[in-house]
N, C-alpha and C positions, 0 to 999 in steps of 0.2 A: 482467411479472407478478412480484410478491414474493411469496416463501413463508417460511415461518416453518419455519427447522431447529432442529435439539437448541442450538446455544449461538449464535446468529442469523440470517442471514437468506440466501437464494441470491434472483437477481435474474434472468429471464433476457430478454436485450436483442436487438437484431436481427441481431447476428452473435456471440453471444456470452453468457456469463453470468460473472456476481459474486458469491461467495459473501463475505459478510459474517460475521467471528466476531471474538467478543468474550473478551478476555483481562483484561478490568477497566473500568470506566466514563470513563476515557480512553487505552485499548489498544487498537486495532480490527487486524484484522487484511484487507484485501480481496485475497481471490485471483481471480483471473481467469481464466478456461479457457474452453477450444471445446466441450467436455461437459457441462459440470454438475460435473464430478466436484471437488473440492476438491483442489489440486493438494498433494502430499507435501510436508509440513512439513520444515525442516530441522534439524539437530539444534543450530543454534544458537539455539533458541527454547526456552529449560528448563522453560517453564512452561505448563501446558495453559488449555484455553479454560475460560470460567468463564459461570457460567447467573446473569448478573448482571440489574437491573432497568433496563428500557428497553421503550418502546412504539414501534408505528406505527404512522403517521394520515396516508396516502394513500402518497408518495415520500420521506415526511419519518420518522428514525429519530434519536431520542433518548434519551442514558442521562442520568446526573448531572451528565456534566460535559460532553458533547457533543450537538450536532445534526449530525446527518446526513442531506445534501440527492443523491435518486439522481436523475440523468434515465434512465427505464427504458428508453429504444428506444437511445442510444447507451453506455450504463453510466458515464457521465462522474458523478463525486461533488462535492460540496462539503460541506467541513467548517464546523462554527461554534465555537465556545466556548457555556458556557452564556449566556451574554448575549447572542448572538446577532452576534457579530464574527467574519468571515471570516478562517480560520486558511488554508486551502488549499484549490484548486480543482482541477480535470482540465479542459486547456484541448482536451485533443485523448484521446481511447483508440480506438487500432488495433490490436487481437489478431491478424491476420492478421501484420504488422511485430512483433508483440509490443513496442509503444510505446504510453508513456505519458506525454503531457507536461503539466507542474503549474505552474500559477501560483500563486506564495508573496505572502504578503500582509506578514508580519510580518519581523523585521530580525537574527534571530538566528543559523542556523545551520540545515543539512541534513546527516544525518548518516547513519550505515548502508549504508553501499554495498559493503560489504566491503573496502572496501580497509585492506588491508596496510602501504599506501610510501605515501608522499606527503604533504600535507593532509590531514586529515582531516574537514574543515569544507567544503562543497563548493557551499556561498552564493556565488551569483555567475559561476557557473559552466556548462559542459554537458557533462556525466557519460553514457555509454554504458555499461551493463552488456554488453560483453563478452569471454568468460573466455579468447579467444587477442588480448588487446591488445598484447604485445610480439611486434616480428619476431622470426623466428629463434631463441625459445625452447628450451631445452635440460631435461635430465632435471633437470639442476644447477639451475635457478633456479625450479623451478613452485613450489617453495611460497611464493615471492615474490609469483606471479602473483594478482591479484584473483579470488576466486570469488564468483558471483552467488548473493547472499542476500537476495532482495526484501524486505527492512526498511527501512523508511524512518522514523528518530527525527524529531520535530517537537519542539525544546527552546522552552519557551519562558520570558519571565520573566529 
């Protein structure tokens, strides 16, 4: 079932729900939880949700510059551009595992993962968000350590 909230849309699936909010007409933002409840923002996101123009007409969610394709019993997405070209999919969503694995269609870069060290380009690659990935971590080096900040940049062009 889709419902229609203050700045877009919660979903709820069969082990699970998708809240859908909009930060611009290609900003989405999808939180995922075992509740309903919209999970706490982080303070790395400066700018709040916006009550932008977009419709729905069945599974299918479009603003200006996106389509947005939901299957509602497993909450898996797929993105489009406005012309209708596949930007990214959800090939598998496990909230129990808290995973999420995406098929990239296009040839640029994945970006947001928090990380600190490293690459920062993460195409081509398989990225684990989790926040004790070095052994043996000390007082001295945590602020090196990656913290998980569910934003995922899609650059494109």
């Amino acid at each position: 079932m889709i419902k229609k909230t203050e700045f877009g849309y919660k979903i709820e699936g069969e082990k699970g729900f998708l809240n859908i909010i909009f930060y611009d007409d290609n900003i989405v933002r999808f939180a995922y939880s075992n509740d309903g409840e919209i999970p706490v923002s982080t303070p790395a996101i400066a700018v709040e949700p916006k009550d932008i123009e977009y419709s729905q007409e069945g599974n299918i969610i479009k603003t200006k510059s996106l389509i947005i394709e939901i299957d509602k019993e497993n909450l898996q997405v797929s993105i489009f551009n406005k012309n209708g070209e596949l930007l990214n999919r959800d090939i598998n969503v496990d909230l129990e595992k808290c995973e999420i694995e995406k098929e990239i269609i296009w040839e640029k870069g994945f970006y947001g993962l928090g990380e600190k060290y490293g690459w920062v380009n993460k195409k081509g690659t398989e990225t684990s968000n989790w926040n004790t990935d070095v052994m043996g971590y000390s007082q001295f080096i945590m602020q090196l350590l990656r913290i998980t900040i569910l934003l995922y940049l899609f650059i494109l062009g």
